[in-house]
C-alpha positions in Angstrom: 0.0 0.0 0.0 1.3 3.3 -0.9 2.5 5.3 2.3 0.6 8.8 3.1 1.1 11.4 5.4 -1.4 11.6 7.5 -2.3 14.3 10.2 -4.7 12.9 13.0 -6.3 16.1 14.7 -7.5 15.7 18.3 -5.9 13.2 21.1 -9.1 12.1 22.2 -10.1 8.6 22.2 -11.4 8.6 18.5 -8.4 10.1 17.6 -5.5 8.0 18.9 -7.5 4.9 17.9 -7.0 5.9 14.3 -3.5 7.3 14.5 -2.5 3.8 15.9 -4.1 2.1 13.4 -3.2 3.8 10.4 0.5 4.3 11.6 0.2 0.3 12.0 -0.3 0.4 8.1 2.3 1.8 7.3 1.7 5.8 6.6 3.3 8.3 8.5 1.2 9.8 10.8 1.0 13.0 13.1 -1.5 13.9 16.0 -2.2 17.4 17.2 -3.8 18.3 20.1 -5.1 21.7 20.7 -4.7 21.4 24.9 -1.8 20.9 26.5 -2.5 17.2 27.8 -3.5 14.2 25.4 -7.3 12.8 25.6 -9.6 14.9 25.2 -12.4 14.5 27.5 -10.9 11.7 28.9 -8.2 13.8 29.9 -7.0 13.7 33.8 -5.7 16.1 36.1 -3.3 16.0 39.8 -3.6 18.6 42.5 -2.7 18.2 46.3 -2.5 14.6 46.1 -5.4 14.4 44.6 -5.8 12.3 41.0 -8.5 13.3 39.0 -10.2 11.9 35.3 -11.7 14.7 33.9 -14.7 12.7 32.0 -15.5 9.0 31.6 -15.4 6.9 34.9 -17.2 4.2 33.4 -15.5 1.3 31.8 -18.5 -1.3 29.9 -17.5 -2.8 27.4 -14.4 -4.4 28.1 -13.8 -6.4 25.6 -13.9 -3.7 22.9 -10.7 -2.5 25.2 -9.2 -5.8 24.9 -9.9 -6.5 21.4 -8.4 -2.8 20.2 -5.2 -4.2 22.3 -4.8 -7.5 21.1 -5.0 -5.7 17.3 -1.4 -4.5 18.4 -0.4 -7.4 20.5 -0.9 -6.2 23.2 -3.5 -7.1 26.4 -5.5 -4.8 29.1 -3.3 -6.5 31.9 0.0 -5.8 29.6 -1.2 -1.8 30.8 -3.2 -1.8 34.0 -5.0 -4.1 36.6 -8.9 -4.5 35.5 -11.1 -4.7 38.6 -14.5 -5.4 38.4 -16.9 -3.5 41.3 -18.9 -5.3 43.2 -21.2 -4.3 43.9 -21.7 -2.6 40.5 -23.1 0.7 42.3 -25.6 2.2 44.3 -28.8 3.6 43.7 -30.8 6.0 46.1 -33.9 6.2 45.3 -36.9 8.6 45.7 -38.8 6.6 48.7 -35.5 7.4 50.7 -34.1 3.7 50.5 -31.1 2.6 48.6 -30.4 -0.6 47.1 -26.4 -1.9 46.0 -26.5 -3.1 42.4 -24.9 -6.8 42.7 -22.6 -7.6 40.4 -23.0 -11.5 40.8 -25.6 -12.7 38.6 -27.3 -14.8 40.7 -27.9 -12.2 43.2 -29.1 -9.7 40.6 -31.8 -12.2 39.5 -33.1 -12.2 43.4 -32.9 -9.0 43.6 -35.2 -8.5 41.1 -37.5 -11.0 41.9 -37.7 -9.3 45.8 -39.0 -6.4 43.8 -41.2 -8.0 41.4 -42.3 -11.3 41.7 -42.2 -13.1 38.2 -39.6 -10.9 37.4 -36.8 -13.7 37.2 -38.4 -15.7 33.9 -38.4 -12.1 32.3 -35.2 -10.9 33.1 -34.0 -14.0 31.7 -35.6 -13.4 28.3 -34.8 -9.5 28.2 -31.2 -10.1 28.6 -30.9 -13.1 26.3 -32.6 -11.0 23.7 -30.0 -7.7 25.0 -27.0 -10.1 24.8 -28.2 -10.8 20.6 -28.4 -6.9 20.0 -25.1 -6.8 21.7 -23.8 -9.5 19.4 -25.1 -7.9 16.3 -24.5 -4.8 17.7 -21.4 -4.4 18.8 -19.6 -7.1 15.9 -21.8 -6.2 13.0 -23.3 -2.4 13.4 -20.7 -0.5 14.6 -18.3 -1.8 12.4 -20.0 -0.4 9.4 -18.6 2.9 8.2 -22.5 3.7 7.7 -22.0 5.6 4.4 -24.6 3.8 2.8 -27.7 2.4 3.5 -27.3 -1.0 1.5 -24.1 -1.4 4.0 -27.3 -2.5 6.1 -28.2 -4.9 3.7 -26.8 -7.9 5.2 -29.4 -10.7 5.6 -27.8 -11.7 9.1 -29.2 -7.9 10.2 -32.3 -7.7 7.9 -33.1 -11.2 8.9 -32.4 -9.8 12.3 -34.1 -7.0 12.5 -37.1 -7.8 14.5 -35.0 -9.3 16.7 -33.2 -6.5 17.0 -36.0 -3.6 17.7 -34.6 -1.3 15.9 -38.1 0.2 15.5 -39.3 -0.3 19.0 -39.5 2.2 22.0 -37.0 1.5 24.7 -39.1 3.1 27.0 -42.2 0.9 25.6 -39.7 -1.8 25.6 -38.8 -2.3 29.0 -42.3 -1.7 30.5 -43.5 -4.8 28.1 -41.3 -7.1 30.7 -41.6 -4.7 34.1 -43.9 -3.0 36.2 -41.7 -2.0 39.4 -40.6 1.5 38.8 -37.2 0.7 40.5 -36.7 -1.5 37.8 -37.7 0.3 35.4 -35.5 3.5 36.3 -32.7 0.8 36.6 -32.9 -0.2 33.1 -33.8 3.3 31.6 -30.3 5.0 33.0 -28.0 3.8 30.8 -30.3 6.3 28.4 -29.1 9.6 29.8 -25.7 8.3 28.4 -27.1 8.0 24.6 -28.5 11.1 25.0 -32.3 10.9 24.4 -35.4 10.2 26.7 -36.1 6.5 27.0 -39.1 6.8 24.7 -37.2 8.5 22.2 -34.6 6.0 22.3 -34.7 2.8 20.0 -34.9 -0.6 22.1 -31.9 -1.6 20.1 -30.3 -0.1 22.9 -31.3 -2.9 25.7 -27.7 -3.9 24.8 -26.3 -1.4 27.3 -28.3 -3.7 30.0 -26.4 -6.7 28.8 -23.4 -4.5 29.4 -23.9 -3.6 32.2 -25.7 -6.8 34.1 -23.5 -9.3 32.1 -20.5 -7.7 31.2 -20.2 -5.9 34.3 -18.7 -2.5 35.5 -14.6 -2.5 35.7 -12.2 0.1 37.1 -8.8 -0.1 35.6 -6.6 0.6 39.0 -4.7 3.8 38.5 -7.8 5.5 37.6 -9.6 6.2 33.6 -6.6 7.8 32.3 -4.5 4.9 32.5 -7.0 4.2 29.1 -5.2 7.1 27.7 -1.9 6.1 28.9 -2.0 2.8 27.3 -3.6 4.4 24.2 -0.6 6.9 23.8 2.2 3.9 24.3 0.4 2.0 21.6 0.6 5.3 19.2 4.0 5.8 19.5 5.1 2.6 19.3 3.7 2.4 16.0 5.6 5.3 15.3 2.9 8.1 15.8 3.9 11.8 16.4 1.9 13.8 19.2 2.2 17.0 19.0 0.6 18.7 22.1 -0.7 23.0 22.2 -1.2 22.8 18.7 -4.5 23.4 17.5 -5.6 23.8 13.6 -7.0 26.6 12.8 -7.7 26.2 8.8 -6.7 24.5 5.9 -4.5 25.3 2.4 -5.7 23.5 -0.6 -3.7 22.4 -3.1 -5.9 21.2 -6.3 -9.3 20.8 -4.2 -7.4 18.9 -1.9 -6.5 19.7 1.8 -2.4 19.9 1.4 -1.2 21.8 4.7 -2.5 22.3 8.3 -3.1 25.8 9.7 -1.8 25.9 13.5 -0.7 29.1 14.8 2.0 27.9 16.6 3.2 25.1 15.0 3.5 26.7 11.4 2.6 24.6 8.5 2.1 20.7 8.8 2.1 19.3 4.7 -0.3 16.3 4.4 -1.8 13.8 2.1 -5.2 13.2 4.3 -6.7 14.6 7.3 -8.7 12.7 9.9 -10.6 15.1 12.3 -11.0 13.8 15.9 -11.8 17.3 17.4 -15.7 18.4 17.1 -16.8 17.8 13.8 -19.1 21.0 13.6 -16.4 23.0 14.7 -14.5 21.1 12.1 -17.2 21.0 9.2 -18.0 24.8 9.7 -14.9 26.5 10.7 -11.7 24.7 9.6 -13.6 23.2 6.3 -15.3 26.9 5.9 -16.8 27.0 2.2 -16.4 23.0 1.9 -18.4 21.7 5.0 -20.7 18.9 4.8 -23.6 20.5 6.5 -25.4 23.7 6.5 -25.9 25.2 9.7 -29.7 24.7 9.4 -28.4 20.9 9.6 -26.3 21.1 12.5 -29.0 23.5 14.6 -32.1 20.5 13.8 -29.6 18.2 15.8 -30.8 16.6 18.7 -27.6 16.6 21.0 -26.7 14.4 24.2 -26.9 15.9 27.3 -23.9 18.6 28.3 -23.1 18.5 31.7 -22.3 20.1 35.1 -19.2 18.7 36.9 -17.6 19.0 40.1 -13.9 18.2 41.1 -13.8 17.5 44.8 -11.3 16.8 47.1 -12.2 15.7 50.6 -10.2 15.9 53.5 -11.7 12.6 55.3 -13.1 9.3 54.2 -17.2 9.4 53.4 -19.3 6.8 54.8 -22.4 6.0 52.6 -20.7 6.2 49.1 -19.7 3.7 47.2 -17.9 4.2 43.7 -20.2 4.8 42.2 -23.8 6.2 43.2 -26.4 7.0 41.5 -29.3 9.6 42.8 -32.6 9.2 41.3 -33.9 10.7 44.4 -35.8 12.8 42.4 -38.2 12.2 39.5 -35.9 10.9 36.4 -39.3 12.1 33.4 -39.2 15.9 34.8 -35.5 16.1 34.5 -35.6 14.7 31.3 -37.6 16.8 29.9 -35.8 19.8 31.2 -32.9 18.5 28.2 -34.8 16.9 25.9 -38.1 19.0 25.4 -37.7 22.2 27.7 -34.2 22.7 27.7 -33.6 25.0 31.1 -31.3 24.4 34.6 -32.9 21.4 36.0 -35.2 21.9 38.7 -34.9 19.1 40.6 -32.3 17.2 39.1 -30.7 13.6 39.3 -27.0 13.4 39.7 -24.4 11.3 40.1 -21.3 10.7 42.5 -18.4 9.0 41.9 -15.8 8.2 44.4 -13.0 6.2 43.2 -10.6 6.6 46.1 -12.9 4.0 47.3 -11.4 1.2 45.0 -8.3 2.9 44.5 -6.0 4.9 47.2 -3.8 6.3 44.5 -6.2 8.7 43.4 -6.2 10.8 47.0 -3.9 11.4 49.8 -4.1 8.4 52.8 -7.1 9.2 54.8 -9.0 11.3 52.3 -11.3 11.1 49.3 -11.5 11.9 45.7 -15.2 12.9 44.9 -16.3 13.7 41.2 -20.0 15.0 40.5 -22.2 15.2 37.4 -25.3 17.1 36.8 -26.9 16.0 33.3 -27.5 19.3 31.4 -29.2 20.6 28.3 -26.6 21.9 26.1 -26.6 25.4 25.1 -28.0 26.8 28.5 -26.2 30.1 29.6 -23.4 28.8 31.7 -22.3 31.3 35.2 -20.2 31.1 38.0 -23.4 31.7 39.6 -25.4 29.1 38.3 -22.7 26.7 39.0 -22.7 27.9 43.2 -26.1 27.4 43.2 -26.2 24.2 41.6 -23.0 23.1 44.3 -25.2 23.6 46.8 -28.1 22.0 45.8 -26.2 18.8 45.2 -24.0 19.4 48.6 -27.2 19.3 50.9 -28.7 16.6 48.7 -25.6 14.4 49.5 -25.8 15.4 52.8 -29.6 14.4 53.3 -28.8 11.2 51.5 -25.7 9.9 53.6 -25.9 11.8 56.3 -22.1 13.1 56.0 -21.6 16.8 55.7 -19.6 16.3 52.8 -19.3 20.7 52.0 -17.5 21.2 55.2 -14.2 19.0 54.2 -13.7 20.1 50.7 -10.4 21.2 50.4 -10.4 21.1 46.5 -13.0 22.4 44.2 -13.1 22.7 40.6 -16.0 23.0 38.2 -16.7 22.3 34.7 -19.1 23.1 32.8 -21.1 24.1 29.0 -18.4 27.6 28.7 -15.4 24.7 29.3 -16.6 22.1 26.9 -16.8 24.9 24.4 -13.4 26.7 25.4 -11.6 23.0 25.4 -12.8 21.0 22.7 -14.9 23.6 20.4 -18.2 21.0 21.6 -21.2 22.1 19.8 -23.6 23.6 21.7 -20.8 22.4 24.8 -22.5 19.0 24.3 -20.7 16.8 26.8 -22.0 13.4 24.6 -21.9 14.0 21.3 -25.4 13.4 19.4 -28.3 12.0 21.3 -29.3 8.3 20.0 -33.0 8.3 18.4 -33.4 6.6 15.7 -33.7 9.5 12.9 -29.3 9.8 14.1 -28.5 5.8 13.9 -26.5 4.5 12.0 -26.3 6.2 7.9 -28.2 8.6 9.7 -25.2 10.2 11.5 -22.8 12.9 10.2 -21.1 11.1 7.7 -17.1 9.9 8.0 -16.0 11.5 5.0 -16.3 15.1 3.5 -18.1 15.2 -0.1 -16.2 18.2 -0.9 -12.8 17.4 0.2 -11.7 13.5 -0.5 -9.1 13.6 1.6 -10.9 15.1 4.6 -12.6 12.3 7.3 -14.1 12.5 10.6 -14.2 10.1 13.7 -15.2 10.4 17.1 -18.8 11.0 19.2 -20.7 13.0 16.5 -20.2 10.4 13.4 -20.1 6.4 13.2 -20.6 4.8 15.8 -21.4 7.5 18.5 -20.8 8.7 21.5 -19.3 6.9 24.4 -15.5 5.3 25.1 -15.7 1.7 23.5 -18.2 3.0 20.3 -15.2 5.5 20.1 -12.5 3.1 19.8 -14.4 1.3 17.2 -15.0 4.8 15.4 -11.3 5.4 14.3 -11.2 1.4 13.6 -13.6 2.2 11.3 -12.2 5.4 9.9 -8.3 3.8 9.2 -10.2 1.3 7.0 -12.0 3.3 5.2 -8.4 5.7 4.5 -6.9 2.5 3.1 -9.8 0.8 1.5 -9.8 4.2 -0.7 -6.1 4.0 -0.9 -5.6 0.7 -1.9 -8.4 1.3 -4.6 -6.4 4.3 -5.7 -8.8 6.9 -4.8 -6.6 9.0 -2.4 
């Protein structure tokens, strides 16, 4: 195969995923970051002792990890030490009880049979139907580049396709099998990650409950940027350049085709092809100005995931009552839905969720003390204030306090926020979407933002907001998907 330069922009998880794979074909490839750390939102910070992952803290999936590893010989253990929670995490709920999410299947069945009686036959239906999506899923769909629809075409998923429920509410979905709210909140979480209300969201998506009840909820010790770690030793070993405070800020053309990157600092970079793992709007209607995909018209009828609010906390004593993560659907989960989905304001009465991994993990906090991370689902696009953000603090500070009764406010000894002004500052997010596109069924699949630019050949795109979506794992498979699709087109002599 004939050898390319290729410039890789953005160090998120999209975009080292591709860099390692095309540099493992052969072409010589550089990745700028625009931020002074590799990772994007999976980026991590350390103050006081204190270890912090900046974004994901959940690790599903874990054999998409392991399979992306083994592609360059490589396995998880070769990196870090996998550890699976048990239990899973914790859930308080709006009657003022709590209930730990049991990791051992067994358990989990009679758990849900306590709640429901009946429930167990059901349960074992719904997940042997979830772990099929999952198979088809996770091997067959999100390996497609989704260009086309007769990529779809294949009679294992047309054959499949009532199986697969593609056309089915989840919402609808679940409530076919269960009647306990408890379980039903339980199985419709996993929804405010794909970033649409349950009943918005295709059942296909009953393979995040095989994830999590079967696949189970891992920590890799050393905390979520040891992801990012092993990600950047792969890169480089397969010869990738990183090149960090470099951001592109435009494009020279050379014969319709994209022949230098613009970064202020960092001059010129000459290239054959471009892969864009920073925010594809920003990168379809800023650095591809004149040449973009989609019209703005396009990008504003978007129906984006959930931003969010987030809080950096360190805690100068250990918290009783928390586990690693905790879950608080103390308050009604429809209202704050609609308060993204439908009637995007502040939440009034909003879920959150707590994670504390200095309670797997004493690496990530001083000896005697705890590292506390907080999340506040948001709609994106909401005016974004120091204010807002204290108010919010608060809120969720007397709400943890009601909850476990520790007065968790009085030890912080580190804050930081985060918020919809950061996502936009850091990574250009549209709208400071924290998620990328929501999941309904009209932005599956073909229906996304497509990989490649129709105007520029030798422009592609990979990450949250194109094939497969949002999410660590689906983003792995996303510059999988985008390497093949450079050399496919290369091999065919079309780049």
């Amino acid at each position: 195969m004939e050898k390319k330069k290729i410039t890789v922009i953005g160090s998120g998880v999209a975009g080292l995923s591709s860099a390692s794979y095309l540099a493992k074909s052969g072409h010589d490839v550089t990745l700028i970051e625009k931020n002074s750390t590799i990772g994007g939102r999976a980026r991590s910070f350390k103050v006081d002792g204190f270890f912090f992952d900046m974004g994901p803290s959940w690790y599903w999936m874990p054999d998409v990890f392991e399979r992306f590893y083994n592609d360059f010989g490589y396995t998880t253990k070769d990196f870090y030490e996998l550890k699976r929670l048990d239990p899973s995490y914790r859930v308080f709920w709006k009657d003022g009880s709590k209930d730990d999410v049991p990791a051992n299947l067994d358990e989990f069945y009679a758990w849900f049979e306590e709640l429901e009686p009946g429930s167990t036959k059901k349960l074992d239906k719904f997940l042997k139907e979830a772990a099929y999506k999952y198979e088809v899923g996770m091997n067959d769909l999100v390996h497609k580049p989704s260009l086309k629809v007769s990529e779809f075409a294949d009679m294992r998923i047309v054959k499949g396709s009532i199986k697969l429920h593609l056309f089915s509410s989840f919402s609808k979905y679940v409530k076919s099998y269960f009647s306990h709210p408890k379980i039903i909140e339980l199985l419709e979480f996993p929804t405010l990650f794909l970033g649409a209300m349950p009943k918005d969201t295709p059942a296909l998506y009953s393979l995040m409950n095989y994830a999590d009840i079967k696949l189970g909820t891992w920590y890799p010790m050393g905390g979520m940027h040891q992801i990012i770690s092993a990600f950047e030793k792969i890169a480089v070993a397969q010869g990738v350049r990183i090149i960090t405070d470099c951001e592109a800020k435009g494009f020279t053309y050379k014969n319709g085709l994209i022949h230098e990157v613009n970064t202020p600092n960092n001059g010129t970079i000459a290239t054959d092809i471009v892969v864009s793992g920073a925010d594809y709007n920003y990168t379809d209607r800023q650095l591809a100005a004149g040449k973009s995909n989609y019209s703005e018209k396009y990008w504003d009828k978007r129906l984006m995931a959930p931003s969010s609010l987030l809080f950096y906390l360190g805690i100068d004593k250990k918290i009783d009552n928390l586990l690693h993560h905790n879950l608080f659907f103390d308050e009604d989960f429809d209202q704050h839905a609609v308060e993204i989905y439908k009637e995007p304001k502040w939440p009034s009465k909003p879920l959150f969720y707590a994670c504390c991994p200095s309670k797997t993990d004493n690496t990530v906090a001083p000896e005697g003390k705890e590292n506390l991370f907080l999340l506040v689902p948001l709609a994106p696009n909401l005016n974004d204030s120091e204010e807002l953000r204290e108010e919010y603090y608060n809120l969720i500070m007397t709400r943890l306090k009601e909850k476990t009764g520790i007065d968790v406010k009085s030890n912080v000894i580190y804050k930081r926020s985060y918020c919809i002004q950061d996502f936009k500052d850091d990574y250009h997010a549209f709208k400071g979407n924290a998620y990328g596109l929501a999941n309904t069924l009209s932005q599956t699949a073909f229906l996304k933002p497509k990989i490649t630019n129709k105007n520029i050949k030798n422009l592609f795109y990979t990450g949250q907001l194109t094939t497969p979506g949002p999410g660590v794992p689906p983003s792995i498979i996303s510059g999988e998907v985008v390497a093949k699709e450079i050399n496919k087109r290369i091999h065919a002599k079309k780049l």
